[in-house]
C-alpha positions as CSV (number, residue, x, y, z in Angstrom):
1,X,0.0,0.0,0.0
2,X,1.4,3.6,-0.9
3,X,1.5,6.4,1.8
4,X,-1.2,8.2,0.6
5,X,-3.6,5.3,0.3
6,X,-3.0,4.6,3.9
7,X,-4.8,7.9,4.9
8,X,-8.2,6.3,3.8
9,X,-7.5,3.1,5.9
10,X,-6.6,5.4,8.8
11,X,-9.8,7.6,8.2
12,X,-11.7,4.5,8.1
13,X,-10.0,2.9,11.5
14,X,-11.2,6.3,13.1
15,X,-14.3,6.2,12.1
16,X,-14.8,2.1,13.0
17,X,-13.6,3.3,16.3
18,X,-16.0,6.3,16.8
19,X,-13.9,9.2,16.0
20,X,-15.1,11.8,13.4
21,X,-15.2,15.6,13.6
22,X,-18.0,16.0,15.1
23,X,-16.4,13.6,18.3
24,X,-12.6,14.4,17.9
25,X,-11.3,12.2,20.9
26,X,-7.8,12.1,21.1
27,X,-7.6,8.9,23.4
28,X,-9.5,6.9,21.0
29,X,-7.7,8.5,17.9
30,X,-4.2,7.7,19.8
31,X,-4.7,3.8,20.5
32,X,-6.2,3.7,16.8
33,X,-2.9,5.3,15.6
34,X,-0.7,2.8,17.5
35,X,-2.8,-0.1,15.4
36,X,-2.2,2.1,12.1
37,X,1.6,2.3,12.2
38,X,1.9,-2.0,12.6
39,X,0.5,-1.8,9.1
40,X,2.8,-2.5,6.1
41,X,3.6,0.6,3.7
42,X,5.6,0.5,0.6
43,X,8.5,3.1,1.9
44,X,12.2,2.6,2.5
45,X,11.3,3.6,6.6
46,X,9.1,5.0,8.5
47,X,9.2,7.2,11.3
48,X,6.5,8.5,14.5
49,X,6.3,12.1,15.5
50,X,4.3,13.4,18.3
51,X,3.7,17.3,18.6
52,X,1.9,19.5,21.0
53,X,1.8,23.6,21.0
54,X,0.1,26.2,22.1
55,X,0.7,28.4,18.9
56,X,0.3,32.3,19.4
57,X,-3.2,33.7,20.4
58,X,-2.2,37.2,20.0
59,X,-1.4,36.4,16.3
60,X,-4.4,34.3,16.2
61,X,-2.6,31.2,15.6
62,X,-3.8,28.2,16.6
63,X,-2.8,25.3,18.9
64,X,-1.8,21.7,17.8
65,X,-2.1,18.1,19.7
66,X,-0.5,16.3,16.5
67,X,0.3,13.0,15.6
68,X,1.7,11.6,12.3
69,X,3.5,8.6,10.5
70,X,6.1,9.6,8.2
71,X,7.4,7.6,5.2
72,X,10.9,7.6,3.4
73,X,10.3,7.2,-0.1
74,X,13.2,6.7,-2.8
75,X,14.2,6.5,-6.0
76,X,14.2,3.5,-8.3
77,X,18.1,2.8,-7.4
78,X,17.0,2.5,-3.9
79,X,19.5,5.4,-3.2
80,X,19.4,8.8,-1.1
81,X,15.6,10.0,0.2
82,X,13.8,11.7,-2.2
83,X,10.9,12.7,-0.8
84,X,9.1,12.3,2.6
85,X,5.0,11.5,2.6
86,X,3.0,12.0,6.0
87,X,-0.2,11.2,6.9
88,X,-1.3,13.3,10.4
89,X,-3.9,13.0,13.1
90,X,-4.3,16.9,13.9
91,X,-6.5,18.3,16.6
92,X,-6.0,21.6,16.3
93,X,-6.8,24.1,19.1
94,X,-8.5,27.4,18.4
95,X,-6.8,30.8,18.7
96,X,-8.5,31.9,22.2
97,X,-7.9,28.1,23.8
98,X,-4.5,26.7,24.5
99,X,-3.1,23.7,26.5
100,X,-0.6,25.9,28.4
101,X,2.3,22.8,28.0
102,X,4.2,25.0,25.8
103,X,5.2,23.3,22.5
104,X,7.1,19.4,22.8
105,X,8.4,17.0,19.7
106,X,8.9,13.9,20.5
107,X,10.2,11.2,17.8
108,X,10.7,7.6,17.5
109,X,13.9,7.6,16.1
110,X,15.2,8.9,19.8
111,X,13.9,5.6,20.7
112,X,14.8,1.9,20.9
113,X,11.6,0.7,19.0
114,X,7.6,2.2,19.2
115,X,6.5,0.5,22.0
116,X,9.1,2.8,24.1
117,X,8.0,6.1,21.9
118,X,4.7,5.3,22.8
119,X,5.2,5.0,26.5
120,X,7.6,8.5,26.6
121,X,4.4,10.0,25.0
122,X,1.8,8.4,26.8
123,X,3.4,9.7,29.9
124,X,4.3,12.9,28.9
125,X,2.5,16.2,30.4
126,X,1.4,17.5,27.1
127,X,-0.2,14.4,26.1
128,X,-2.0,13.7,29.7
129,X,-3.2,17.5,28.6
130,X,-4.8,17.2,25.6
131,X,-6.7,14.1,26.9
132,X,-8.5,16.3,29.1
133,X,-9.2,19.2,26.6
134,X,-12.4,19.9,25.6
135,X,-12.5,22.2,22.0
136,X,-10.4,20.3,18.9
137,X,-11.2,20.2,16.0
138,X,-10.0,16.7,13.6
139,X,-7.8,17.3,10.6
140,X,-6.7,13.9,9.5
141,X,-4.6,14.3,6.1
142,X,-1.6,13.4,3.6
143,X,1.3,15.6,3.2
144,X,4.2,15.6,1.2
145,X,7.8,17.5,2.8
């Protein structure tokens, strides 16, 4: 399966599980994510991000609770990356609300394997944080970088 066929199955999972826009939940949208990623993609690697900010009210930029996968794609010959793909699970905060955690990246690749990613997320502050906030709104998309 290519990248950006995988955003359908993902939107599909979430929706299976109960999450939609009109229900963001980011505890249900989280465990459905961990499911996602053990599911084969044609890339030469893929990577786990988790991102939280606050973004800048007074600018009237709007907070993020973000997760995404992200896929290493190359050429032909197998050689250098060429291009990245991602496929997010956004809630995004509006303008007026914030978290108050301040902004935090975490990636898998400054861990062992996903099973100890998941863990340093699921016990981080920001993430215990946006559990209990009421107010996103779902993005769920493909990107290219």
């Amino acid at each position: 399966m290519a990248p950006y066929n995988s955003e359908s199955l993902l939107l599909h999972m979430l929706t299976v599980a109960g999450v939609d826009e009109t229900r963001p939940n980011p505890a249900i949208a989280w465990e459905v994510f961990k499911k996602y990623v053990e599911i084969p993609v044609e890339c030469a690697r893929d990577y786990l991000c988790f991102q939280v900010g606050d973004g800048r009210p007074k600018s009237k930029l709007g907070g993020y609770f973000d997760f995404y996968r992200e896929f290493e794609m190359r050429g032909e010959k197998g050689d250098e990356p060429v291009w990245f793909e991602q496929v997010h699970v956004g809630f995004k905060i509006p303008p007026k609300l914030k978290l108050g955690v301040g902004t935090i990246t975490l990636f898998s690749l400054d861990y062992p394997d996903y099973l100890a990613f998941f863990d340093a997320v699921e016990q981080s502050l920001a993430f215990q944080a946006g559990l209990d906030f009421r107010g996103f709104e779902l993005s769920v998309y493909h990107t290219g970088v």
